[in-house]
N, CA and C atoms as an extended XYZ file, in Angstrom:
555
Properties=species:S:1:pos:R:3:atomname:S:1:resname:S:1:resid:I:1 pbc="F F F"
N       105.277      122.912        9.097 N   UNK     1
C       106.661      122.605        8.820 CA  UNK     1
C       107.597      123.649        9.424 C   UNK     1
N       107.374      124.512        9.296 N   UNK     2
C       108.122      126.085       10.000 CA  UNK     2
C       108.129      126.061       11.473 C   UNK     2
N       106.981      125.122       12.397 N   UNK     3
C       106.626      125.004       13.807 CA  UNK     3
C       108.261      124.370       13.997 C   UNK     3
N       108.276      123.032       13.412 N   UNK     4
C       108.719      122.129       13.085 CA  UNK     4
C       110.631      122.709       13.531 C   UNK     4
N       111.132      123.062       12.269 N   UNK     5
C       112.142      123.956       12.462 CA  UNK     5
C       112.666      124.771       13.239 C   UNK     5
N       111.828      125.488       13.836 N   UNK     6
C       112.121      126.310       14.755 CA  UNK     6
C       112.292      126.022       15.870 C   UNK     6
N       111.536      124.377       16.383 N   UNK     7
C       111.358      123.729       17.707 CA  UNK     7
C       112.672      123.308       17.776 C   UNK     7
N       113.252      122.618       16.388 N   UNK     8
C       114.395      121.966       16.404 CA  UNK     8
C       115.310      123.144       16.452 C   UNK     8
N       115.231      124.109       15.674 N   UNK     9
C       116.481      124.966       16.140 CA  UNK     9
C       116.702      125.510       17.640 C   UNK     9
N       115.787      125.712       18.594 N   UNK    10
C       115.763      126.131       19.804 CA  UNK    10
C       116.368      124.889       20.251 C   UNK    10
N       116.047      123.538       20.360 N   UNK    11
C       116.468      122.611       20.928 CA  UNK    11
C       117.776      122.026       20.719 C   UNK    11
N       118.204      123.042       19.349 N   UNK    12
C       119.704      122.813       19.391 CA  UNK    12
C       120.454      124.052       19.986 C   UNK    12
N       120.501      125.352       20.432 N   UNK    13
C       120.331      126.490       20.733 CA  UNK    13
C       120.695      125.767       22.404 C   UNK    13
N       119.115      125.695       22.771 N   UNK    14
C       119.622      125.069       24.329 CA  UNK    14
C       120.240      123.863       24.568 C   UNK    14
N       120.260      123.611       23.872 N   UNK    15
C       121.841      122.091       24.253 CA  UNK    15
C       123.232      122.562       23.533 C   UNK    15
N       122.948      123.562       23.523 N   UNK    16
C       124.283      123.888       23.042 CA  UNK    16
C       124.828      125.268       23.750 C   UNK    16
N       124.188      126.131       23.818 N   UNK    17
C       123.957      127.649       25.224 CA  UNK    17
C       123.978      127.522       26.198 C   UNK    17
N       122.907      126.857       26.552 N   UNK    18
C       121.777      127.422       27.983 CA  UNK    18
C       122.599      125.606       28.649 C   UNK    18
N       123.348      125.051       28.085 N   UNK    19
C       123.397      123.756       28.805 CA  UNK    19
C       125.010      123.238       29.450 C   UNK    19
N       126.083      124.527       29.552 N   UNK    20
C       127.156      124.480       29.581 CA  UNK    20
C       126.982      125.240       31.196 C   UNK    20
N       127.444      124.914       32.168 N   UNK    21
C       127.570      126.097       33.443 CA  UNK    21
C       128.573      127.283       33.662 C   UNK    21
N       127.619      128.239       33.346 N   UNK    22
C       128.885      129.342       33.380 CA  UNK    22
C       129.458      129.630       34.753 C   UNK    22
N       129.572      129.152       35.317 N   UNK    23
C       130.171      128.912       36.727 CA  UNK    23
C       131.679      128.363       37.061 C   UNK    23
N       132.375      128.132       37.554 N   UNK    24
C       133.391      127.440       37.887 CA  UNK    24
C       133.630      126.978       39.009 C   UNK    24
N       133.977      125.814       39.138 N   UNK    25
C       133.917      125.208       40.876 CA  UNK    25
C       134.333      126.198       41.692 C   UNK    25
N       135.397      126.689       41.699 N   UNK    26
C       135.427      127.686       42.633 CA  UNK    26
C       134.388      128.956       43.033 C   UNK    26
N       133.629      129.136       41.721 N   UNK    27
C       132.710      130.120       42.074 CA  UNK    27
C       131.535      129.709       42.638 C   UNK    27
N       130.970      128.291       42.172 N   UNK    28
C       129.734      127.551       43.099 CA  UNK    28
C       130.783      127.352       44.657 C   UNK    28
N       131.713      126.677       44.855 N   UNK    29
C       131.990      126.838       45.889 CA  UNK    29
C       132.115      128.506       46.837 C   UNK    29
N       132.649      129.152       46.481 N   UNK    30
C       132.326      130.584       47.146 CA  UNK    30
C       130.867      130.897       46.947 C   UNK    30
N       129.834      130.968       46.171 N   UNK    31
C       128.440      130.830       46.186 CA  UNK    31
C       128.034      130.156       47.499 C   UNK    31
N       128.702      128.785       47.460 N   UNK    32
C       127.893      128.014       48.778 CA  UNK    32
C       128.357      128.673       50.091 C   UNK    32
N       129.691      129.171       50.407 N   UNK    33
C       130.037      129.611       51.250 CA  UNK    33
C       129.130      131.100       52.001 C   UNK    33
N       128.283      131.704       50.689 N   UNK    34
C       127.498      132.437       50.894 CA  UNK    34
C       126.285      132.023       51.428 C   UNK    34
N       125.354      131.041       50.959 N   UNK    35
C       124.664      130.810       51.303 CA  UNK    35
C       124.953      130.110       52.662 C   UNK    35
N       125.723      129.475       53.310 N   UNK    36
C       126.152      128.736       54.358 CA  UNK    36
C       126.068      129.928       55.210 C   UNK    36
N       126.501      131.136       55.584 N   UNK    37
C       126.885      132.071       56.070 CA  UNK    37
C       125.469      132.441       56.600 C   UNK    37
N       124.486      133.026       55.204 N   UNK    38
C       123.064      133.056       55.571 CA  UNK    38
C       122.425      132.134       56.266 C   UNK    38
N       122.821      131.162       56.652 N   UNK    39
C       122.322      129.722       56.957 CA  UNK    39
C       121.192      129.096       56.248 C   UNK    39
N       121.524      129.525       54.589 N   UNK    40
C       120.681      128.351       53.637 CA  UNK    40
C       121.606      127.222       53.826 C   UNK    40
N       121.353      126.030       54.422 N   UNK    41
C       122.165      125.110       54.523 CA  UNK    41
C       121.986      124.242       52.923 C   UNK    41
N       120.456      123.801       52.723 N   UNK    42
C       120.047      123.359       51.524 CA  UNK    42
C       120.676      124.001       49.946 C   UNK    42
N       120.811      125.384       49.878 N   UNK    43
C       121.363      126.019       48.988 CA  UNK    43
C       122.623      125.458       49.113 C   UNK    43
N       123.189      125.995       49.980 N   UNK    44
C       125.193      125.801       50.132 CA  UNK    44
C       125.296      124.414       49.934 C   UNK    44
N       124.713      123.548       50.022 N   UNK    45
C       125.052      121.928       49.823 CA  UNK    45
C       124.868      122.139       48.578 C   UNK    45
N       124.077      122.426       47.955 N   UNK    46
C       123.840      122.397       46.301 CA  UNK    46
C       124.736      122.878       45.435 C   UNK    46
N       125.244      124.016       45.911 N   UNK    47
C       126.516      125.162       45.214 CA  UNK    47
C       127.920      124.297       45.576 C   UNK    47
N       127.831      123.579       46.533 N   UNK    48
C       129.028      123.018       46.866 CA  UNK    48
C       129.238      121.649       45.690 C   UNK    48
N       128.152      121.023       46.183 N   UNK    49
C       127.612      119.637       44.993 CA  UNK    49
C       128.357      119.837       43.598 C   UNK    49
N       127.684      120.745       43.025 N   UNK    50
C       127.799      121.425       41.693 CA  UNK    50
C       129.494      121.912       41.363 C   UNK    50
N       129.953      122.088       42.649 N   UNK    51
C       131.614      122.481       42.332 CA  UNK    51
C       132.761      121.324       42.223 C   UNK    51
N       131.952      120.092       43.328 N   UNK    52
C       132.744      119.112       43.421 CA  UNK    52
C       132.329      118.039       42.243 C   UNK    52
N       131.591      118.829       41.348 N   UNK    53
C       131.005      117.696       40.116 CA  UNK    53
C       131.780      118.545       39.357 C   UNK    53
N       132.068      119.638       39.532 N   UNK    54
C       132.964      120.392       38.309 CA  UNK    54
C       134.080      120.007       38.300 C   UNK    54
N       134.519      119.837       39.400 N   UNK    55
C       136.080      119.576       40.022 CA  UNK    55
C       136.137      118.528       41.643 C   UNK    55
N       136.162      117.037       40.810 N   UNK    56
C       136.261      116.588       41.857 CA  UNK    56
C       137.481      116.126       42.727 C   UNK    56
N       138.709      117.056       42.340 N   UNK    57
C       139.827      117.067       43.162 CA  UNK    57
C       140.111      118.375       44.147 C   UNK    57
N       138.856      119.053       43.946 N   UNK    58
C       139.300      120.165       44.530 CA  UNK    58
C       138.639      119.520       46.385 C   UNK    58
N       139.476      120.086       46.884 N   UNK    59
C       139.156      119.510       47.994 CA  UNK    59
C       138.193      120.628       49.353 C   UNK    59
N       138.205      121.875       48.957 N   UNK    60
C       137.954      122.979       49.360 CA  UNK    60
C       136.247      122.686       49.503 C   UNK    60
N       135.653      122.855       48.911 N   UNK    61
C       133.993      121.945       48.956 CA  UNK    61
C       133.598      121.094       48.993 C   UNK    61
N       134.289      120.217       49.273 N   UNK    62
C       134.405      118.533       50.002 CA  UNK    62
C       134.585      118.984       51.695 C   UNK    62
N       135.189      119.610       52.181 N   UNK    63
C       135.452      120.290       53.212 CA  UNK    63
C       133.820      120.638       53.496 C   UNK    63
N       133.919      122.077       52.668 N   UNK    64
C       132.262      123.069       53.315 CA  UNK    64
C       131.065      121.900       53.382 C   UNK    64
N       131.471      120.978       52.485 N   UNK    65
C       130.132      120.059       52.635 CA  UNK    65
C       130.112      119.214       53.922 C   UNK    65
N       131.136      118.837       53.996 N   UNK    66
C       131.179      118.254       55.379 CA  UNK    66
C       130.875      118.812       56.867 C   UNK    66
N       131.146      120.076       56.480 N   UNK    67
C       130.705      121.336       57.514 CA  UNK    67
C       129.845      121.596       57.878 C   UNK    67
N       128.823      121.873       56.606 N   UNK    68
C       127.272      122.127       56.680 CA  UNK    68
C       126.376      120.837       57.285 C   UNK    68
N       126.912      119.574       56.949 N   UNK    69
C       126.460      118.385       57.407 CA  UNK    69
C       126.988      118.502       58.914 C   UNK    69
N       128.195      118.668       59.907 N   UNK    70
C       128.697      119.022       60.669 CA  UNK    70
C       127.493      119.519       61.577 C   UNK    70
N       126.958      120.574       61.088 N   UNK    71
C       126.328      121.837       61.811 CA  UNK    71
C       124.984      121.043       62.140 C   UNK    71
N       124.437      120.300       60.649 N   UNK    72
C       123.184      120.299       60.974 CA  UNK    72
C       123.341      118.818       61.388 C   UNK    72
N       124.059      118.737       62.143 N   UNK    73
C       123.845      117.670       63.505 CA  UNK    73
C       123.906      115.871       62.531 C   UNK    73
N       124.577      115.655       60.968 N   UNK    74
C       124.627      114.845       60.247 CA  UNK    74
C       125.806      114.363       60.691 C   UNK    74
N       126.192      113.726       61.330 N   UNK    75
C       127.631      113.524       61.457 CA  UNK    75
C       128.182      112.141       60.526 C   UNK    75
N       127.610      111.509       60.226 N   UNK    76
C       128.053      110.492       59.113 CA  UNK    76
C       127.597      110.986       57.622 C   UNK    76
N       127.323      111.728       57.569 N   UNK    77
C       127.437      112.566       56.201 CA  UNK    77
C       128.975      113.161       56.855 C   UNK    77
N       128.560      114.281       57.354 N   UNK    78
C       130.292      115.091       57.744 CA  UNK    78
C       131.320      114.222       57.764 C   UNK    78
N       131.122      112.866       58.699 N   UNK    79
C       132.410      112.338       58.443 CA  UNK    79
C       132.937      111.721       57.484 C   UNK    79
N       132.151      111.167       56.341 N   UNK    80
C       132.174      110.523       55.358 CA  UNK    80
C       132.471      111.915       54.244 C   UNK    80
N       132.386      112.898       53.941 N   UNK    81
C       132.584      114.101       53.382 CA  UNK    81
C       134.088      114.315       53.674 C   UNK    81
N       134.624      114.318       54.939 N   UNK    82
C       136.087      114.915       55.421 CA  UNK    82
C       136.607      113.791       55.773 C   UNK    82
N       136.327      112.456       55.457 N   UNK    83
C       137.541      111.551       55.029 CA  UNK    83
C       137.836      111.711       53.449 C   UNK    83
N       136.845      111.983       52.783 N   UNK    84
C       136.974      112.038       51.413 CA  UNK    84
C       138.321      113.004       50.777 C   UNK    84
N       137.876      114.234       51.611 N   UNK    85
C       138.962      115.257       51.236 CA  UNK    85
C       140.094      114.966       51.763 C   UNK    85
N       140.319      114.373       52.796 N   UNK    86
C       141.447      113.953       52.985 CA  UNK    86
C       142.068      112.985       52.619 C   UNK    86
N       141.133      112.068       51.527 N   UNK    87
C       141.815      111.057       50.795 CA  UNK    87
C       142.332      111.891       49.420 C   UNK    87
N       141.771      113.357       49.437 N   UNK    88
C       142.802      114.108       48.214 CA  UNK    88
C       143.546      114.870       48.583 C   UNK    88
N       143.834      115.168       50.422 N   UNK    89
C       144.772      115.587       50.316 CA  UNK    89
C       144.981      115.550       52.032 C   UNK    89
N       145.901      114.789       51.770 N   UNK    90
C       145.862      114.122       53.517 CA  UNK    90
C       146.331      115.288       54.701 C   UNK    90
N       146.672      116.688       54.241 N   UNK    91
C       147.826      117.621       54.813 CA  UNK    91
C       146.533      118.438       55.509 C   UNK    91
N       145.211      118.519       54.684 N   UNK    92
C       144.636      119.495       54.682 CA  UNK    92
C       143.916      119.501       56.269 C   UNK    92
N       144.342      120.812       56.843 N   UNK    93
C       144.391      120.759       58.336 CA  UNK    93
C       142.719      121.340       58.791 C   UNK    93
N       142.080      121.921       58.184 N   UNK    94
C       140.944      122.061       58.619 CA  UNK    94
C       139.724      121.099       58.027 C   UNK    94
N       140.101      120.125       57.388 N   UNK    95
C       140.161      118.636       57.513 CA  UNK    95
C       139.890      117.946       58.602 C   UNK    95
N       140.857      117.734       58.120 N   UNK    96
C       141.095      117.468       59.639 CA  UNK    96
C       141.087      117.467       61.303 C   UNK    96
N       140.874      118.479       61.480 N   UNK    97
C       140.633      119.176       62.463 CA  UNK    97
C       139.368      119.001       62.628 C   UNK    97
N       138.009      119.264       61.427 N   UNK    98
C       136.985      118.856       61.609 CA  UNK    98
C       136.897      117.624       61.993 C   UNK    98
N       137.222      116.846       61.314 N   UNK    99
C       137.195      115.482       61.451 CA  UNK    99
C       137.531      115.231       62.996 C   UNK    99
N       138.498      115.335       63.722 N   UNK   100
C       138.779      115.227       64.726 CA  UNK   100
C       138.038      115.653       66.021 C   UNK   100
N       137.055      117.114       65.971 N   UNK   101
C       136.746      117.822       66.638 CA  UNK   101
C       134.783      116.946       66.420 C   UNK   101
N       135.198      116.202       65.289 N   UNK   102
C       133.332      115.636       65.361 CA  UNK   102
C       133.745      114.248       66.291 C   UNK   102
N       134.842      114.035       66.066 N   UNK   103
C       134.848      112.400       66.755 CA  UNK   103
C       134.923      112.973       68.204 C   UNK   103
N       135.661      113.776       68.755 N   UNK   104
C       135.809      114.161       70.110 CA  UNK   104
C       133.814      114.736       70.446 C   UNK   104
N       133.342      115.109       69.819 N   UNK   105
C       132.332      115.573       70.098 CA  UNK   105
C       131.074      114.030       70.151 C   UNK   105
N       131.823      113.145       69.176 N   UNK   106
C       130.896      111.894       69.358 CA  UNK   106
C       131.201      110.972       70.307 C   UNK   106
N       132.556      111.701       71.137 N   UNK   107
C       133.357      110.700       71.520 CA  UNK   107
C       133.790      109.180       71.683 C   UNK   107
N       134.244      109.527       70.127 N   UNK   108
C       134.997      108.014       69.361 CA  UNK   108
C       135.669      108.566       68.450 C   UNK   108
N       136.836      107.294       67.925 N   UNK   109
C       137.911      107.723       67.419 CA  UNK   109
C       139.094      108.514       67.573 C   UNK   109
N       139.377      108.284       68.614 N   UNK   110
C       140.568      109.309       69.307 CA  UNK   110
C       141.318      109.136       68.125 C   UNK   110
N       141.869      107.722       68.027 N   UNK   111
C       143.332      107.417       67.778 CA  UNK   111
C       143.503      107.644       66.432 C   UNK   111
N       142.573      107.658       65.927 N   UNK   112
C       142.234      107.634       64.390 CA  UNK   112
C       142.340      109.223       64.119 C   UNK   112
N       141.102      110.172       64.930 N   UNK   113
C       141.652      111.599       64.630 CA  UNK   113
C       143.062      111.641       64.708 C   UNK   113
N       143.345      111.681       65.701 N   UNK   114
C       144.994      112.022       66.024 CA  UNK   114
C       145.888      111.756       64.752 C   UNK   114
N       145.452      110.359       63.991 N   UNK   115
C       146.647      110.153       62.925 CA  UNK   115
C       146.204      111.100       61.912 C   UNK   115
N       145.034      111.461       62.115 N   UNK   116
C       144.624      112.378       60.907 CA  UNK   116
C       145.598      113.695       61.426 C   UNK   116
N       145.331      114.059       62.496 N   UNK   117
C       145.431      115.583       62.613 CA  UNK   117
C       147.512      115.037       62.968 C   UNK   117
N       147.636      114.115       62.877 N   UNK   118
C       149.384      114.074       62.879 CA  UNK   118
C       149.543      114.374       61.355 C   UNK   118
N       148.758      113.559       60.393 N   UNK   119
C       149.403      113.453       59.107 CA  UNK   119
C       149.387      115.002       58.396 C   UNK   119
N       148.079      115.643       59.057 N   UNK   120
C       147.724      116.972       58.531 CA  UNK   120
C       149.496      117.863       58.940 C   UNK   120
N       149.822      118.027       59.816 N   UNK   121
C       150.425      118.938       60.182 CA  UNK   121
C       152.394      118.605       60.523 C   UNK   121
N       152.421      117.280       59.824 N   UNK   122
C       153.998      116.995       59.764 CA  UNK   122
C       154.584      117.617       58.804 C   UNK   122
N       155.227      117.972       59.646 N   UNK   123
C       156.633      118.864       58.348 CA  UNK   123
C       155.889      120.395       58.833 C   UNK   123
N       154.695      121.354       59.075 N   UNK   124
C       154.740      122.133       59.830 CA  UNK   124
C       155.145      123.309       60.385 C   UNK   124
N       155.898      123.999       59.808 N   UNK   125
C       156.807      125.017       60.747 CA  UNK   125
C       155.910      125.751       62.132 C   UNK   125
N       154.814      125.805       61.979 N   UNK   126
C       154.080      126.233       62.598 CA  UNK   126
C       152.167      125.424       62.650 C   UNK   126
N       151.967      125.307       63.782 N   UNK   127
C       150.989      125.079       64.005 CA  UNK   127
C       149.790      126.014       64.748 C   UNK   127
N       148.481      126.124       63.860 N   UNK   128
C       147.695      126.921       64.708 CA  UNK   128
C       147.074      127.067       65.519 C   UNK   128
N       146.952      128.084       66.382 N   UNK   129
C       146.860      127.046       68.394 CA  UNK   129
C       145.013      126.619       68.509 C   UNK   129
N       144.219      126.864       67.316 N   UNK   130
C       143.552      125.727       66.832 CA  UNK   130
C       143.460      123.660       66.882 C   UNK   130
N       144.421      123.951       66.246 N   UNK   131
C       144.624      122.469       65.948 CA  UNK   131
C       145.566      122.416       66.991 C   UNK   131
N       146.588      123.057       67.576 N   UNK   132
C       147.361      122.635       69.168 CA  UNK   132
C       146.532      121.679       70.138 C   UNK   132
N       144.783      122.967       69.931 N   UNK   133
C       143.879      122.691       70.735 CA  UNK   133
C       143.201      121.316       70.593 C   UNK   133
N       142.845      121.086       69.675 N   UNK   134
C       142.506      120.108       69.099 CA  UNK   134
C       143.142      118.838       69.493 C   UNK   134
N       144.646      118.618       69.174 N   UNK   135
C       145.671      117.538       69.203 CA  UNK   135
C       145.907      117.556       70.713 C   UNK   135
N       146.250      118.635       71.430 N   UNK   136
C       146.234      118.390       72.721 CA  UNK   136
C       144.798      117.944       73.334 C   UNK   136
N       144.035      117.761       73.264 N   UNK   137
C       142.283      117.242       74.039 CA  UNK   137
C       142.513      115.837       73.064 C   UNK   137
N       142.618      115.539       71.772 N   UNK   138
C       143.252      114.194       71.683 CA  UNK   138
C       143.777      113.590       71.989 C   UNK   138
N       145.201      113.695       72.670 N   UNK   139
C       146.329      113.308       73.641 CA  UNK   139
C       146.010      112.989       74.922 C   UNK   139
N       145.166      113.562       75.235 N   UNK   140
C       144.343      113.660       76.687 CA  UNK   140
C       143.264      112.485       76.195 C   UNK   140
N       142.581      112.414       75.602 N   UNK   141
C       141.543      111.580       75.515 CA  UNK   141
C       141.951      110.281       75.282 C   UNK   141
N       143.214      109.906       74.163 N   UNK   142
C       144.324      108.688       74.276 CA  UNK   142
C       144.880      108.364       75.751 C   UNK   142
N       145.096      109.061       76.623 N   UNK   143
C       146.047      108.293       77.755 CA  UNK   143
C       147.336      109.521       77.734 C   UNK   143
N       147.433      110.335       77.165 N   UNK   144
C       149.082      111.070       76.991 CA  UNK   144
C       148.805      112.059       77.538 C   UNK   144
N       148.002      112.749       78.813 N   UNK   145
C       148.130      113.925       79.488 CA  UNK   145
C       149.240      114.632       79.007 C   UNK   145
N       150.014      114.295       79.353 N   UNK   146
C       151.706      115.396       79.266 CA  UNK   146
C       151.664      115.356       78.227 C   UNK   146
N       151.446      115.056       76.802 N   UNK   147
C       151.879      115.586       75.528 CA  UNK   147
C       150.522      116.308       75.241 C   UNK   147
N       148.968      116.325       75.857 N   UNK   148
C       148.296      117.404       75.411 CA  UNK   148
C       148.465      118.640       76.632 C   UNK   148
N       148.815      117.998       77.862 N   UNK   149
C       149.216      119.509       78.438 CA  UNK   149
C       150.083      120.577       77.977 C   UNK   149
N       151.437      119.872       77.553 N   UNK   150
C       152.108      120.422       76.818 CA  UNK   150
C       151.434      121.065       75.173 C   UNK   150
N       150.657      120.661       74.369 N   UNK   151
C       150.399      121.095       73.227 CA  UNK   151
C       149.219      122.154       73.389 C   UNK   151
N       148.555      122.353       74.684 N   UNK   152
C       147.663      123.369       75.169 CA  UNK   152
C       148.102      124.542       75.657 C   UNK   152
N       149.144      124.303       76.603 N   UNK   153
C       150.266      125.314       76.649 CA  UNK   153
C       150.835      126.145       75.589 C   UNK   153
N       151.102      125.119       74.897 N   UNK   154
C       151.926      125.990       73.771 CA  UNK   154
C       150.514      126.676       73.053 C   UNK   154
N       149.457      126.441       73.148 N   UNK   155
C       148.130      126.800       72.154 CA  UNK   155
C       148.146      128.148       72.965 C   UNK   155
N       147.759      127.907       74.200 N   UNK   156
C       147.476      129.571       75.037 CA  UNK   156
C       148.618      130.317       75.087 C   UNK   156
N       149.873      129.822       74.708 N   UNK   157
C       150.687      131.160       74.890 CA  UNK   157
C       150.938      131.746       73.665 C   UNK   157
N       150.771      131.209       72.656 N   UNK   158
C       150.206      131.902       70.941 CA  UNK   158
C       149.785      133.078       71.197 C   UNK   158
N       151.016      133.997       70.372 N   UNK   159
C       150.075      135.300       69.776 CA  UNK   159
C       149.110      135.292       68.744 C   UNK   159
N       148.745      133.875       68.312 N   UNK   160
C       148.233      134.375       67.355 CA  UNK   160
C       146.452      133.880       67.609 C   UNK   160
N       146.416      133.373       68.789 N   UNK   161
C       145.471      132.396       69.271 CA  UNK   161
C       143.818      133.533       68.944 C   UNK   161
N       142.880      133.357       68.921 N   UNK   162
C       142.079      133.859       68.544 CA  UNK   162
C       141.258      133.812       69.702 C   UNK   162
N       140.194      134.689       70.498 N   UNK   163
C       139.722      134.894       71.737 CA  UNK   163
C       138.910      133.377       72.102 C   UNK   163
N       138.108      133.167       70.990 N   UNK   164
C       137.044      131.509       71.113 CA  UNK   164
C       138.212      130.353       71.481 C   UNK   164
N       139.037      130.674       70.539 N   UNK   165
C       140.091      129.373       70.734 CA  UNK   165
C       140.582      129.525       72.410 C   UNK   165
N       141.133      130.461       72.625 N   UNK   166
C       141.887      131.052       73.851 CA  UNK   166
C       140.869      130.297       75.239 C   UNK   166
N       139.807      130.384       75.035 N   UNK   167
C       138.637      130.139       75.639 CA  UNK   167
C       138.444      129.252       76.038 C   UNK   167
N       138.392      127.919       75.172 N   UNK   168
C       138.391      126.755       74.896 CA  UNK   168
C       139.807      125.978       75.363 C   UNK   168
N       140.679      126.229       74.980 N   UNK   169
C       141.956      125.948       75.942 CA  UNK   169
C       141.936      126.078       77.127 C   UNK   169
N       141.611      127.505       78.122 N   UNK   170
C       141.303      127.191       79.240 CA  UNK   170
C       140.667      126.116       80.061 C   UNK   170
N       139.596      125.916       79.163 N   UNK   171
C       138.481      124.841       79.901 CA  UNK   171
C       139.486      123.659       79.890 C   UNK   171
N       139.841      122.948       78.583 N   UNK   172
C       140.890      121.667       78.397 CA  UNK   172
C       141.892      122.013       79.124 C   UNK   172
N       142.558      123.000       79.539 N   UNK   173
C       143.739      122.894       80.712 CA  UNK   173
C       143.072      122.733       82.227 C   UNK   173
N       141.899      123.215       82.285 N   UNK   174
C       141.341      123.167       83.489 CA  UNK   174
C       141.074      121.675       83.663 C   UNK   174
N       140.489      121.224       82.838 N   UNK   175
C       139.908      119.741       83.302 CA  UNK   175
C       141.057      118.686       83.736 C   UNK   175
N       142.344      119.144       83.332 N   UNK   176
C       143.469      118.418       83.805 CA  UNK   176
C       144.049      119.483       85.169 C   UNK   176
N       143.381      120.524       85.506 N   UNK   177
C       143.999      120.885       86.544 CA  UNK   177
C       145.353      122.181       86.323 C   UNK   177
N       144.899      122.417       85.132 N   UNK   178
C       146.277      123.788       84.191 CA  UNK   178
C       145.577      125.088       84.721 C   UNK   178
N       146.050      126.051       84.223 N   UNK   179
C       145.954      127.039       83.759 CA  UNK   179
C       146.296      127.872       82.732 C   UNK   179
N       145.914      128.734       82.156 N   UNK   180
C       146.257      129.079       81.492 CA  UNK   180
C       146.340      130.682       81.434 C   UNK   180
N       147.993      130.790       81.112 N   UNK   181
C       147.660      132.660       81.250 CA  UNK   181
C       148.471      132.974       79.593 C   UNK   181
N       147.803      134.096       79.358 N   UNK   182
C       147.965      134.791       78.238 CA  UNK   182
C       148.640      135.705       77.834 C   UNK   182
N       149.956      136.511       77.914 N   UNK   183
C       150.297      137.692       78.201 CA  UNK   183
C       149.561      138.338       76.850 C   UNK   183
N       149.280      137.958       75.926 N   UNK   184
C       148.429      139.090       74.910 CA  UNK   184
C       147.280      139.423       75.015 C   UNK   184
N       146.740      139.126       76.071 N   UNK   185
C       145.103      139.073       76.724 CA  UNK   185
C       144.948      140.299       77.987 C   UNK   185
């Protein structure tokens, strides 16, 4: 009878303790971001999972998940992941940007990125010569040379352009015949 009791008190103990996550989406999400980094891809999907079940408006690990799927060559997981987040939050530019940068890489969906990466970045004060990059090789891939020459331009003459990005612009101005010079380079 005492076995008895004690089984039941533990079993109320762990459904009541041990069965709450002391975690918070944001912290499984920064967790996954760790493991992603290490390249546990399997871990970081799990930590991410676990954040967007905690919080499924947060849109921040709806993102990394789509990423990690991204990487490991899943692209209808990724894209199905970063339409999601952008159905919670249509602005969100690295979103987007993913989204855009997998269709250019599958090459399909121009027109469709583009409205994504328009809706991401209207209203704007500034755009990062990232996504310049991005929207301009979209423009180009639609038929609109002159509005991605122009939005590549404006990407390489960014101070704020980052050396990979800087890089990558060259090549997309080259293939139309640009150049690109840098005075912060």
């Amino acid at each position: 009878m005492v076995t008895a009791v004690m089984l039941t008190g533990c079993a109320a103990l762990t459904g009541s303790l041990f069965m709450e996550d002391p975690l918070s989406a944001e912290e499984h999400n920064n967790l996954g971001v760790i493991y992603e980094r290490e390249g546990k891809y399997e871990l970081a999907l799990r930590e991410y999972s676990q954040a967007i079940e905690s919080d499924p408006g947060l849109a921040t690990p709806i993102v990394n998940t789509a990423n990690v799927y991204y990487v490991l060559g899943e692209y209808t997981n990724a894209e199905k992941f970063y339409k999601k987040a952008l159905s919670i939050d249509e602005r969100n530019l690295e979103a987007a940007n993913n989204l855009a940068s997998l269709y250019i890489e599958t090459a399909e969906g121009y027109d469709e990125a583009l409205g994504y990466m328009l809706r991401a970045t209207e209203g704007a004060e500034t755009i990062p010569p990232y996504a310049l990059d991005t929207m301009g090789v979209l423009y180009i891939k639609t038929g609109d040379t002159e509005q991605g020459r122009s939005l590549l331009l404006r990407a390489c003459g960014s101070d704020k352009i980052q050396e990979a990005t800087l890089e990558q612009v060259k090549i997309h101005l080259a293939q139309i015949g640009e150049t690109c010079v840098n005075a912060n380079w």
